[in-house]
N, C-alpha and C positions, 0 to 999 in steps of 0.2 A: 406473404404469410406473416402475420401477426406473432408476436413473441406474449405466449402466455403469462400473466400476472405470477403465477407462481413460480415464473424462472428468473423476474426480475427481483424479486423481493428481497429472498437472500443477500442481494450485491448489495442492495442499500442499505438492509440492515448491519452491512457490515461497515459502508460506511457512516452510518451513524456512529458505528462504535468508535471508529476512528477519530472523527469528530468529537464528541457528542462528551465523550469519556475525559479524563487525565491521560490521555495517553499520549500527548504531543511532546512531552518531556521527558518521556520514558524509553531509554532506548531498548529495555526488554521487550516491555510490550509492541512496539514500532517493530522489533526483530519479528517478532511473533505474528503480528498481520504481515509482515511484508512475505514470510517465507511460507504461512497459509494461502496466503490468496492467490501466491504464484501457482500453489500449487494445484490449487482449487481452478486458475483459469488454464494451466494445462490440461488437466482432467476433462474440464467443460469444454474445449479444442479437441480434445481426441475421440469425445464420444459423438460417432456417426447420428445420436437422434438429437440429441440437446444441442449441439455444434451447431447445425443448419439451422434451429428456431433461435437460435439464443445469441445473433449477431450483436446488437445491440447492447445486450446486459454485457457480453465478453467486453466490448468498449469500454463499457463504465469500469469494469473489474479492471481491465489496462491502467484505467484511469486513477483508480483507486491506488495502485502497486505504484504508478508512478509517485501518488501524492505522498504513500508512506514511507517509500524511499528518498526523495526530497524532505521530510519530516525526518527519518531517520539521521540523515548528511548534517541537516541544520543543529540539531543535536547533538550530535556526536562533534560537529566542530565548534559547538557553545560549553563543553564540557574540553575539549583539549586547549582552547582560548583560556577557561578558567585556572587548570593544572598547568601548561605548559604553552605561557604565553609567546616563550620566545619561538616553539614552534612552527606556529603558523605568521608568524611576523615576517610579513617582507622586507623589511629592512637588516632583517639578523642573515648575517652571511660567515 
């Protein structure tokens, strides 16, 4: 079974936005696709007709949550490096 064009579309447009955007520096907006999309691919998992056609697109959406929480992590510890170097310092004991 083929995965209809209009179930993939949404995924990428959303990772456009993630890309595509300012948003790699931003940890509001990172906050905000990471906790949409989650919850957008639980939804897309639990619906009995979209679930079964939509194997693939859920990958990519995995794929995406994973990129904007590694996006998120690199952020948020480029911003605690800046404030509070000696936090993340391994050498500070």
């Amino acid at each position: 079974m083929t995965v209809p064009h209009g179930v993939v579309y949404p995924f990428l447009r959303i990772n456009g936005v993630l890309f595509w955007q300012q948003n790699q520096s931003n940890p509001g907006s990172l906050s905000f696709w990471l906790a949409n999309t989650s919850e957008l691919l639980h939804f897309v998992k639990q619906d009995r007709d979209i679930g079964a056609v939509s194997i693939a697109a859920q990958n990519h959406l995995a794929d995406i949550i994973h990129l904007a929480f590694s996006l998120l992590t690199t952020c948020l510890q480029s911003e605690l490096a800046h404030t509070m170097p000696a936090f993340l310092s391994p050498h500070s004991g």
